[in-house]
DSSP file (Angstrom, degrees, kcal/mol; ACC not computed):
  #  RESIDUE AA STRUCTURE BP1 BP2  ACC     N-H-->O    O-->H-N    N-H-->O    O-->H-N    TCO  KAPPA ALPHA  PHI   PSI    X-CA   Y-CA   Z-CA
    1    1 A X              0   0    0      0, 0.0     2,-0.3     0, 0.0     3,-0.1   0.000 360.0 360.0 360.0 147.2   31.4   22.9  -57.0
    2    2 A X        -     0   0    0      1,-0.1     5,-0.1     2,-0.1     0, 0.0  -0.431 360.0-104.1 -79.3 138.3   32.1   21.8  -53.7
    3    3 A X     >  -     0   0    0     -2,-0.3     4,-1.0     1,-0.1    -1,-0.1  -0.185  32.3-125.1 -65.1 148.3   32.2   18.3  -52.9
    4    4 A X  H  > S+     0   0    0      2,-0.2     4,-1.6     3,-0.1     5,-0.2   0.716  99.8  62.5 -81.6 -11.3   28.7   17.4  -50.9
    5    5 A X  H >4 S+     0   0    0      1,-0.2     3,-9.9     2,-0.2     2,-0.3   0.591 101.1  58.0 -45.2-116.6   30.4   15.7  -47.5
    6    6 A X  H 3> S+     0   0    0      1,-0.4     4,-1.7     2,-0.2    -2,-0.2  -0.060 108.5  34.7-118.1 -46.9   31.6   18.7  -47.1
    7    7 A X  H 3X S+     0   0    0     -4,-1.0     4,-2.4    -2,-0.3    -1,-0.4   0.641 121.1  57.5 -44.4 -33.8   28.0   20.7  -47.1
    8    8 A X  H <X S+     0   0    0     -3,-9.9     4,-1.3    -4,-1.6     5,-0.5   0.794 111.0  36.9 -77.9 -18.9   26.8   17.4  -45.2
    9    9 A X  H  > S+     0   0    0     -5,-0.2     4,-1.7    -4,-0.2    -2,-0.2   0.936 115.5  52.2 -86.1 -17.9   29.3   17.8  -42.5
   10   10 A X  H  < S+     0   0    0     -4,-1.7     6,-0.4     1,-0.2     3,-0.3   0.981 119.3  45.2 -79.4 -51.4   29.0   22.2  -42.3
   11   11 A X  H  < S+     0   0    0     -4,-2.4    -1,-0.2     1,-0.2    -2,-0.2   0.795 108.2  49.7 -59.6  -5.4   25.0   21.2  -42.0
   12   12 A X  H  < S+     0   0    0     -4,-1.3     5,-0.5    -3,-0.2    -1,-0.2   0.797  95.5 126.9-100.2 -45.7   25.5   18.4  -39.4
   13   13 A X  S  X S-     0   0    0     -4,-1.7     4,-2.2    -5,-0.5     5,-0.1   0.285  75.6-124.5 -20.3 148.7   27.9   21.3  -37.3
   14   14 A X  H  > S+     0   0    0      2,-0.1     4,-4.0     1,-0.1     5,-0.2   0.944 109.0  65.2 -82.7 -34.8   27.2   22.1  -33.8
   15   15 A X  H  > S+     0   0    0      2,-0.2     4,-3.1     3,-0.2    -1,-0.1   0.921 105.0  41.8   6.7 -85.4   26.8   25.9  -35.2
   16   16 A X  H  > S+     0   0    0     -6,-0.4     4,-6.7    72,-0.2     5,-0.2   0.981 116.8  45.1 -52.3 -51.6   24.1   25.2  -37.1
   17   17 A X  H  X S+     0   0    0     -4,-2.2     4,-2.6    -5,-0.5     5,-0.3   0.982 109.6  55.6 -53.9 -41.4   22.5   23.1  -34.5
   18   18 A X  H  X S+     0   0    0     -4,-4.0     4,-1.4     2,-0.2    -2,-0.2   0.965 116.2  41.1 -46.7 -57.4   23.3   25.8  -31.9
   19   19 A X  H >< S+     0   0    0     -4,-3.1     3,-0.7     1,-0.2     4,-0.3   0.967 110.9  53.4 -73.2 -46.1   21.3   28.4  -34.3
   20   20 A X  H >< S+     0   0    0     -4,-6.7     3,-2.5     1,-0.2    -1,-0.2   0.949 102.0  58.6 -74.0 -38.3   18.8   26.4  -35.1
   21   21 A X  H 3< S+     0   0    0     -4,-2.6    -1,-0.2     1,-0.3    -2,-0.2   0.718  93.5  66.0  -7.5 -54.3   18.0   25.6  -31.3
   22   22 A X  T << S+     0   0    0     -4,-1.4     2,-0.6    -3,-0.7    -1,-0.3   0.527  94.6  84.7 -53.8 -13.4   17.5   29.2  -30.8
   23   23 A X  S <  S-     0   0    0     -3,-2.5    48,-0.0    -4,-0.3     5,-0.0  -0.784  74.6-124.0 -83.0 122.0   14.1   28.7  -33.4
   24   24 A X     >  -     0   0    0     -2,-0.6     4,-2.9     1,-0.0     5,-0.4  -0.237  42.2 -75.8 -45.8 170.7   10.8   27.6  -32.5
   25   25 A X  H  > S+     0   0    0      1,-0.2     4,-1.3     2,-0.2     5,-0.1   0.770 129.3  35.1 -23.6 -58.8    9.0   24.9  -34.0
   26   26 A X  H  > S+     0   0    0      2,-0.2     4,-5.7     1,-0.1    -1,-0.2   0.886 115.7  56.8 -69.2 -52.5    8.0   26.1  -37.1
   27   27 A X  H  > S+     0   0    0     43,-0.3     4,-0.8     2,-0.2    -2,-0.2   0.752 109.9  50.3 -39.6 -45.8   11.2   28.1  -37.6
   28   28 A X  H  X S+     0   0    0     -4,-2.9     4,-3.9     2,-0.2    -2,-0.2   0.866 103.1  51.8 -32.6 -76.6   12.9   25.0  -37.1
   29   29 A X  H  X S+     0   0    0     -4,-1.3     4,-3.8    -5,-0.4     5,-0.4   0.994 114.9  50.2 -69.5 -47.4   11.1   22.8  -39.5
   30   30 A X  H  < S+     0   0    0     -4,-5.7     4,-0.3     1,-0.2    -1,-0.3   0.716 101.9  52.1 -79.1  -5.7   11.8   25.4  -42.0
   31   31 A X  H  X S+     0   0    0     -4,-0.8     4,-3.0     2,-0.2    -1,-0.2   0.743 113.0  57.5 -51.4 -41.7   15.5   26.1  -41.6
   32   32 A X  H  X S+     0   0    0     -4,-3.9     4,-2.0     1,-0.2    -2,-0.2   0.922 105.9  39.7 -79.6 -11.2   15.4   22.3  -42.1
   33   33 A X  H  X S+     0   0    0     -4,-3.8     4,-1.8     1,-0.2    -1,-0.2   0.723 114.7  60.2 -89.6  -5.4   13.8   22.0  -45.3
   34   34 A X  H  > S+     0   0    0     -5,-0.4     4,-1.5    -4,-0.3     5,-0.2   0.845 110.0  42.2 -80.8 -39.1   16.1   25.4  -46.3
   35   35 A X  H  X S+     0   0    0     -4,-3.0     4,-1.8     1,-0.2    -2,-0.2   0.941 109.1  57.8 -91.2 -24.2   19.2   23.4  -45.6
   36   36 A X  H  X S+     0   0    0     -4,-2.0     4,-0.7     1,-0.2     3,-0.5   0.928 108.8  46.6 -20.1 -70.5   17.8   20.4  -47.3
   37   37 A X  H  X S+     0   0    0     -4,-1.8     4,-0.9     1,-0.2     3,-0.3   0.773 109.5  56.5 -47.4 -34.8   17.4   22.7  -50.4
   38   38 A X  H  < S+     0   0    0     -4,-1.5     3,-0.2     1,-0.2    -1,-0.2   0.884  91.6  64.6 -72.7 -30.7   20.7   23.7  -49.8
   39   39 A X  H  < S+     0   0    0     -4,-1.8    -1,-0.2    -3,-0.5    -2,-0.2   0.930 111.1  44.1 -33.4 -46.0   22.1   20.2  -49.9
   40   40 A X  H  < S+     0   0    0     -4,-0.7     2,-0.2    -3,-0.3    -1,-0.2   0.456 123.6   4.7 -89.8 -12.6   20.9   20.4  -53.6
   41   41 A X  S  < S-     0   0    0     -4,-0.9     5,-0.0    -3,-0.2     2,-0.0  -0.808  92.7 -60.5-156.2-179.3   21.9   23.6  -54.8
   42   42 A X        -     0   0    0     -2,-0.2     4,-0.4     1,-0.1    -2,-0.1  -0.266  47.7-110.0 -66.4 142.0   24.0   26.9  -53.7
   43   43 A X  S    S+     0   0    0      2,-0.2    -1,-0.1     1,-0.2     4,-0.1   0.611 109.9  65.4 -64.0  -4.6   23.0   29.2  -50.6
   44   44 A X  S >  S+     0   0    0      1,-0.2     3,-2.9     2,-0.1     4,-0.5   0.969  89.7  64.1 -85.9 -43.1   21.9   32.2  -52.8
   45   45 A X  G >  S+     0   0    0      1,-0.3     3,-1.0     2,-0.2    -1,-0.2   0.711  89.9  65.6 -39.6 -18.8   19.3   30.3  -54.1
   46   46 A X  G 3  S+     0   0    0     -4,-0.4    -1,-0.3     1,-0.2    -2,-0.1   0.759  96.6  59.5 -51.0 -22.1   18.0   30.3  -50.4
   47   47 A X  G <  S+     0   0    0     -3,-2.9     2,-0.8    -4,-0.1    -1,-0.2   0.639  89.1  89.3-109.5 -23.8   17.5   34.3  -51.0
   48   48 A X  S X  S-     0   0    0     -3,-1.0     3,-0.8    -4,-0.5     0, 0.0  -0.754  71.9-152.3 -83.8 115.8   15.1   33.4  -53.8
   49   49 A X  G >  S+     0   0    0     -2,-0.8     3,-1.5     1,-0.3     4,-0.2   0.641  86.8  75.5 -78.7 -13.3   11.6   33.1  -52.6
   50   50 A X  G 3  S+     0   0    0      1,-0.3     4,-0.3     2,-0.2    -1,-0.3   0.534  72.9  78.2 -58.3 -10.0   10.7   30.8  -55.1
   51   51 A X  G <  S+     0   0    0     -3,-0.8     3,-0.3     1,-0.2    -1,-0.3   0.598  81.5  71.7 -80.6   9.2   12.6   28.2  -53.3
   52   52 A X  S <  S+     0   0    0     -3,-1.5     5,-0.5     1,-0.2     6,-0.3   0.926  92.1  64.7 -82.7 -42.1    9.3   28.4  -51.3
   53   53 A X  S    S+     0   0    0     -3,-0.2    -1,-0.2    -4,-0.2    -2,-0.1   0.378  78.4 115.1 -62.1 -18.9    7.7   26.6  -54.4
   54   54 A X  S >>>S-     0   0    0     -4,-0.3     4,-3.2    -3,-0.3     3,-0.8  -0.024  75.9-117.4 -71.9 156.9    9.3   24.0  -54.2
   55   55 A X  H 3>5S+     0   0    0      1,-0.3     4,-2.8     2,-0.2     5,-0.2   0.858 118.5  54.4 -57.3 -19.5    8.2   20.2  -53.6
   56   56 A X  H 3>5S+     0   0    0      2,-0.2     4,-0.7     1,-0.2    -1,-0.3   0.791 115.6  42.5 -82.0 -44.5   10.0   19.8  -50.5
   57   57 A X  H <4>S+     0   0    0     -3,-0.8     5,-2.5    -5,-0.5     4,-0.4   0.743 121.0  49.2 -76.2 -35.8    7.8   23.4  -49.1
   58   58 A X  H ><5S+     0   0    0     -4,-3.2     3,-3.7    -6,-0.3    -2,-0.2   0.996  98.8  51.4 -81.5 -57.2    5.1   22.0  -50.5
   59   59 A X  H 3<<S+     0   0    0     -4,-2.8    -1,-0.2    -5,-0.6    -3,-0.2   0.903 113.4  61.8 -46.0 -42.8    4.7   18.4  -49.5
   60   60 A X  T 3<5S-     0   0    0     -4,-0.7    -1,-0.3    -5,-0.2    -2,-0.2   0.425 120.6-107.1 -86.7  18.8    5.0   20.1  -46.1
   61   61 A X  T < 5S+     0   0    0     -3,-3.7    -3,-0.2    -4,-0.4    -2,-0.2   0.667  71.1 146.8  89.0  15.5    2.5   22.0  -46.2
   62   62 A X      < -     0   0    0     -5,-2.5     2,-0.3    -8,-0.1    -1,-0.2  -0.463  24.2-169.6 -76.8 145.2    4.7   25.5  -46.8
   63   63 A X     >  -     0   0    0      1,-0.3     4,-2.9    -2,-0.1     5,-0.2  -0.854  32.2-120.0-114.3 162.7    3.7   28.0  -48.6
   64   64 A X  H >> S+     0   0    0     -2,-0.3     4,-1.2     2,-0.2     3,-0.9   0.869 117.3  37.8 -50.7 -85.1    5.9   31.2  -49.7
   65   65 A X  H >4 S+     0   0    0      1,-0.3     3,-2.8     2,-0.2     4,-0.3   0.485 120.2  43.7 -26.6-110.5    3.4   33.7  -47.8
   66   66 A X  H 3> S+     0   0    0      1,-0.3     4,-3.6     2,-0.2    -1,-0.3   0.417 117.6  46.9 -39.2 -47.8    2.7   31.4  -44.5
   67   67 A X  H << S+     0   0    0     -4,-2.9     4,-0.4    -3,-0.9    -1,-0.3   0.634 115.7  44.6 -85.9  -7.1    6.8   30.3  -44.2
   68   68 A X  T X<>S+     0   0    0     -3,-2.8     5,-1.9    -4,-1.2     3,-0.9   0.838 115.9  52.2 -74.3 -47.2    8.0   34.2  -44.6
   69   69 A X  G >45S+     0   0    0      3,-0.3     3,-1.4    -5,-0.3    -2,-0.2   0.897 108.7  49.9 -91.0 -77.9    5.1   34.7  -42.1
   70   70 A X  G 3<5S+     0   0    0     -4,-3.6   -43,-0.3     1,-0.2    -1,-0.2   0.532 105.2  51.8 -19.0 -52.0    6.6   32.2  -40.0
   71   71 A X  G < 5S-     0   0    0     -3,-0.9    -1,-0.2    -4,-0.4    -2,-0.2   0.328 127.9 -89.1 -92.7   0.9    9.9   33.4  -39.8
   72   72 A X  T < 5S-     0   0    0     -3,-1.4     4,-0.4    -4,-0.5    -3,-0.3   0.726  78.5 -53.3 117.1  12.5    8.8   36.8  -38.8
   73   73 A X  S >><S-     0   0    0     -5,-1.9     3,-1.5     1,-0.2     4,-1.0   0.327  77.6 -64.5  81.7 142.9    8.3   38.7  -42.2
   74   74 A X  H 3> S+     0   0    0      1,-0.3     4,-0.8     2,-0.2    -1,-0.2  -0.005 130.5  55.7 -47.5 -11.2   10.5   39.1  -44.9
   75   75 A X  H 3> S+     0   0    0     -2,-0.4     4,-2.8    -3,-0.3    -1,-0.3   0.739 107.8  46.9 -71.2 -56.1   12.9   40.9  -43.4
   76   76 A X  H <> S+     0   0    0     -3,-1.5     4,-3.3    -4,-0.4    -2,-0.2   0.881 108.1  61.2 -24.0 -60.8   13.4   38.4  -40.5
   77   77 A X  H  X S+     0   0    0     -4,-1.0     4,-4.3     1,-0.2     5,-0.2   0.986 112.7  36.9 -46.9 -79.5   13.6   35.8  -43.3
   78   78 A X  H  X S+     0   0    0     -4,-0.8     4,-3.1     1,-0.2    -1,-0.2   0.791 114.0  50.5 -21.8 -64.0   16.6   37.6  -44.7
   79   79 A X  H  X S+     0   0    0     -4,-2.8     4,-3.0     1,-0.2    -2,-0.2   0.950 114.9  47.2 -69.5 -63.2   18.2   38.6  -41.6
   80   80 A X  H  X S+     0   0    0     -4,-3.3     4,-3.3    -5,-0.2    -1,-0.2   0.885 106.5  58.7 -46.9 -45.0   17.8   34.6  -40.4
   81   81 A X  H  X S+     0   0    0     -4,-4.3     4,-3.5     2,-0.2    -2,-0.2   0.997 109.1  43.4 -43.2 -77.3   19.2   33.3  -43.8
   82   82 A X  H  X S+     0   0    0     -4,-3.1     4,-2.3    -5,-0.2    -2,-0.2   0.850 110.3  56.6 -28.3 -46.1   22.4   35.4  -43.1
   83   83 A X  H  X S+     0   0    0     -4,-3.0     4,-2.2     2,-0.2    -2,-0.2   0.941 115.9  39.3 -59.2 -63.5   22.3   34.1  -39.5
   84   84 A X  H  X S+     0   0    0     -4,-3.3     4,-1.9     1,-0.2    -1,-0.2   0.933 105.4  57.0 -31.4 -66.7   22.4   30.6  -40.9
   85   85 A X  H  X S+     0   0    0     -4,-3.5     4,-1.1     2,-0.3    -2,-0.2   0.832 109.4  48.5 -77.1 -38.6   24.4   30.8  -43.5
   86   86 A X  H >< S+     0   0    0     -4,-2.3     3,-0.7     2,-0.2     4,-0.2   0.995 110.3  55.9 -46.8 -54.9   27.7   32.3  -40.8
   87   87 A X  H >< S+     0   0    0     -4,-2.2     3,-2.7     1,-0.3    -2,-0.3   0.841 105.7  45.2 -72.6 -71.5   26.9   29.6  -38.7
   88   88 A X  H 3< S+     0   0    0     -4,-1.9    -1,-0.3     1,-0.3   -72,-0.2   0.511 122.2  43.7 -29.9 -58.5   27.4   26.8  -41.7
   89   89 A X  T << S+     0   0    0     -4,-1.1    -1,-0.3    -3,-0.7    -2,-0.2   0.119  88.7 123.5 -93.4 -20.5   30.5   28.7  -42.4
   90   90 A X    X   -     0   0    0     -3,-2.7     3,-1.1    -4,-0.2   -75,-0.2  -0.436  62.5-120.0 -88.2 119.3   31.9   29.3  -38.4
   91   91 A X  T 3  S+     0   0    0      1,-0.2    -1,-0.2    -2,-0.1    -2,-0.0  -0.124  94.0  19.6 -41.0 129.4   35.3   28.1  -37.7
   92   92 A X  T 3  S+     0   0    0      1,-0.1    -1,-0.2     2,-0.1    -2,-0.0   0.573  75.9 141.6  96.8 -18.7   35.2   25.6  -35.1
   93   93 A X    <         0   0    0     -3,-1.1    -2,-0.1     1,-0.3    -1,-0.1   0.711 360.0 360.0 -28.0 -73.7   31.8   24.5  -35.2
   94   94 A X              0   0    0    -80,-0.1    -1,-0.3   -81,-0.0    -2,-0.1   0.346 360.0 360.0 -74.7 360.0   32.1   20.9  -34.6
């Protein structure tokens, strides 16, 4: 596994921030509790909607339906995950 600085510093990237900017509010809070989650495990678990289920979704008031909802329908969801997941990944970022 990859050491976690290295996951703290690709989420801390101006990338990411640059994409999430681009979000609205809600869109927002839940890209941040997705990269939270990510902190803690691998980015295909993102792709698993069960990560909705989780305490993190929950405590905030998330649910699977309402935060696919949120991001535009499940396709969106997808499509945004991907979008995310370059940006961690984007040369140059910082």
């Amino acid at each position: 596994p990859e050491p976690p600085t290295s996951k703290r510093r690709r989420i801390e990237s101006a990338s990411v921030r640059r994409h999430l900017d681009t979000l609205d509010a809600d869109q927002k809070e839940i890209c941040e509790l997705l990269l939270d989650a990510y902190r803690e495990t691998s980015f295909d678990n993102l792709r698993d909607l069960r990560v909705f289920d989780t305490p993190q979704f929950k405590q905030s008031g998330w649910t699977k339906l309402g935060a696919v909802k949120a991001m535009g329908g499940k396709k969106r969801y997808f499509e945004m995950l991907s979008e995310l997941e370059n940006s961690l990944y984007e040369k140059g970022g910082n």
